[in-house]
N, C-alpha and C positions, 0 to 999 in steps of 0.2 A: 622685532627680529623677523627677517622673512628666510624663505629657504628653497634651493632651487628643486627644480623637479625630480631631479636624481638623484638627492639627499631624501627628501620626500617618499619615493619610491623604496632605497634602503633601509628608511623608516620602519616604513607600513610592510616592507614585505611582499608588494606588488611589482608589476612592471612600469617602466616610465610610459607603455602603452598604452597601459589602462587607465594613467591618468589623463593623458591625450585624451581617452575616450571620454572618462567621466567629464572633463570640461566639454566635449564637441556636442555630448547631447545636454552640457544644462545642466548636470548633477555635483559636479566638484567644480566649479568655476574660482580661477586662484585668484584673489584681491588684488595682487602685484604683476607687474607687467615692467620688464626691465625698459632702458630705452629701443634698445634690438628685438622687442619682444617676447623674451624670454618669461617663462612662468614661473613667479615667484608666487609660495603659502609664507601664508601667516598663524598666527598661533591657532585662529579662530577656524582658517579652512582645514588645520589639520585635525582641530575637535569632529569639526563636521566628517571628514574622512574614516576618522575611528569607527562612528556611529555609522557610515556606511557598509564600514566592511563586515561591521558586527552580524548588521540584519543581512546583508549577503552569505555568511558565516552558516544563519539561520535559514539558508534556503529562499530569500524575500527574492523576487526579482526585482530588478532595477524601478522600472516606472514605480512598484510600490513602495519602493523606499523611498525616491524622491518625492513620493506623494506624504510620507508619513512627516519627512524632515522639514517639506514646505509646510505643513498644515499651521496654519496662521494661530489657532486655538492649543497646539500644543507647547509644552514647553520643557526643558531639560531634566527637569525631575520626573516629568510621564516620561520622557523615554527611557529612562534608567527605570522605571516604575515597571515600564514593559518589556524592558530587556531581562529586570531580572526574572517576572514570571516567563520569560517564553524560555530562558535558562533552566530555570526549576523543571520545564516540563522535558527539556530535551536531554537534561541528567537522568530526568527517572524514565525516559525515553531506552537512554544509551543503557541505565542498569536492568532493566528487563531486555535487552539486548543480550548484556553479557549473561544474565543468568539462564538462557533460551540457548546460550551457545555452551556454557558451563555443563546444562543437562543434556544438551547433545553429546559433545564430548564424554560426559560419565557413562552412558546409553552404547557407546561404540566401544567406550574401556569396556563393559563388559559384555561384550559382543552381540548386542541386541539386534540383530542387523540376518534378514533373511537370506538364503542363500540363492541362488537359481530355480532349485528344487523346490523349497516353500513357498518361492514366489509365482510360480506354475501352477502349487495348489491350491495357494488363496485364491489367485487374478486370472486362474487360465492362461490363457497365449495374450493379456491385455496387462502389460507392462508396465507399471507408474513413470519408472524410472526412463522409458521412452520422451517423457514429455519434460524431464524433471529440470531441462535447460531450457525449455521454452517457458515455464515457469517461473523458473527463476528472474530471463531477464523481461517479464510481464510485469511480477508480481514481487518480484524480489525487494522491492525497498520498504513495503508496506509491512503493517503490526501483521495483520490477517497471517501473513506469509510466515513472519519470525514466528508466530505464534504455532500453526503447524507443525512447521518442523518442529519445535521443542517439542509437539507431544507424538507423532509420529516417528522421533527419532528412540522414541521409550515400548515403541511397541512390539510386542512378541509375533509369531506367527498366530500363538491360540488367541491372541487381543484382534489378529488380523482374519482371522476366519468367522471370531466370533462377530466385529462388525462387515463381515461380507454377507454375513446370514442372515441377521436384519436388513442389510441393504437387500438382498436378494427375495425377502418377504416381502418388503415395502413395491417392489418392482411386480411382483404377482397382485399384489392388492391395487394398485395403480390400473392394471391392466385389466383387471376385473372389474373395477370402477368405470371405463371407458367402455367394455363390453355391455355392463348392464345397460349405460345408455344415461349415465349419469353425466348431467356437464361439468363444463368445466369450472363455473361460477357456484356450484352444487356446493353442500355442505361436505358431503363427502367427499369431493375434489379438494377443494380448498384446504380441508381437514389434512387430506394426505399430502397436500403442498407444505402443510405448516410440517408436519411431523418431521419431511426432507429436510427442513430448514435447520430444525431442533437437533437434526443427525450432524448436521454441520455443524452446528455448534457446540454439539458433545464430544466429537471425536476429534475439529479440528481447529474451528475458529470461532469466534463470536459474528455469525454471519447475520447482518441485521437485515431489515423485509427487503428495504430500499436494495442493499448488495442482490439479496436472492434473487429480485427484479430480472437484475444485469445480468445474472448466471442463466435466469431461465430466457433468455435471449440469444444468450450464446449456445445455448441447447440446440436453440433453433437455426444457426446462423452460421455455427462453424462444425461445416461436416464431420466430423470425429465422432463430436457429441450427437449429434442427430443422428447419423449412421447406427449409434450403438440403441436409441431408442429407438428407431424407426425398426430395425432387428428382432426386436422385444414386441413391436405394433405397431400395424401400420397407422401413422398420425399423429403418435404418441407424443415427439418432440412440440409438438404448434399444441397438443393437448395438457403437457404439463407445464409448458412457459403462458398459458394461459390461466392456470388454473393457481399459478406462480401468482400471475401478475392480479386474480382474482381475490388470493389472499390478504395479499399487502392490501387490498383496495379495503377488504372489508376492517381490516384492525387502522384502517386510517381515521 
């Protein structure tokens, strides 16, 4: 039994567009061809359809789906083998999701949440919440992100002064380290690059060296961050994205 493309589409849930497309690049091409032309599946293209839309489902873009379904060495039971691990990992994806969104919500039931006033006293005139939609749509899809907010959304003011005072230590220690004439490859550079890293990762994410890399580039690269080092000393931003990047090198 074959079936036409618009049955097919009602099917699956797609548009009869997308199956256009999938045949025009190569990737769903249907066995049947009426005498008018017409695009007839059969049992076997709409196996293969399922399996496309799965790993599409999963995020796969196109070429590497077509590349997994062509692969000559694979065969129906690895894909089922690796659809259900990449299932496994996107349930316990989705349930530290909800449980990051669960303790958010508990955190705002009871009114964890500073007001104008505490947030003037923690952060000065330097506002988080200024940036907190350019964040989101940067960084908004990744763990790093959900993982934040769950633990930023449970924080008091006195959780919030008390890590402004070690960051605010760490910034005098940095600054002095550059003064004495310590580089940036120095032990004690490096030392207080790691410590930066370790504060990211206690208050807000599992920031690993490779990520800190990229952050100490963006120190240097996107005026906000730079501005607010360079403030602090003149050089500082090229002095800690080096001394960043001198870390990682040596734990590599």
């Amino acid at each position: 039994m074959s079936y036409s493309v618009g049955r097919v589409a009602g099917f699956a849930g797609v548009t009869v567009r997308t199956l256009h497309h999938y045949d025009e690049i190569g990737l769903l091409a249907p066995s049947e061809r009426t005498p008018a032309g017409h695009r007839r599946y059969g049992d076997a293209d709409l196996d293969r359809l399922q399996q496309i839309l799965f790993y599409r489902e999963l995020g796969f873009p196109l070429d590497e789906v077509s590349a997994l379904l062509d692969d000559p060495d694979a065969d129906p039971v690895e894909h089922l083998s690796r659809q259900h691990e990449l299932l496994k990992a996107r349930i316990g994806k989705l349930r530290e999701m909800a449980a990051a969104v669960e303790q958010a919500m508990e955190a705002r039931k009871m009114g964890i949440r500073l007001t104008p006033e505490e947030k003037f006293e923690v952060f000065g005139d330097h506002d988080p919440d200024d940036y907190a939609e350019e964040v989101q749509e940067r960084w908004g899809d990744t763990e790093a992100y959900a993982e934040s907010q769950r633990r930023i959304a449970t924080y008091t003011k006195e959780d919030w002064l008390r890590i402004q005072t070690e960051v605010d230590d760490w910034n005098r220690r940095i600054v002095e380290a550059m003064d004495a004439g310590a580089a940036p490859d120095s032990e004690t550079a490096t030392d207080l690059a790691e410590e930066a890293r370790q504060q990211i990762c206690r208050y807000y994410y599992d920031c690993s060296r490779e990520l800190h890399s990229c952050l100490g580039e963006m120190y240097v690269s996107d005026h906000r961050f730079r501005d607010q080092y360079e403030a602090r000393r003149q050089g500082l931003a090229e002095y800690l994205r080096d001394a960043i990047l001198a870390n990682a090198a040596r734990h590599a």
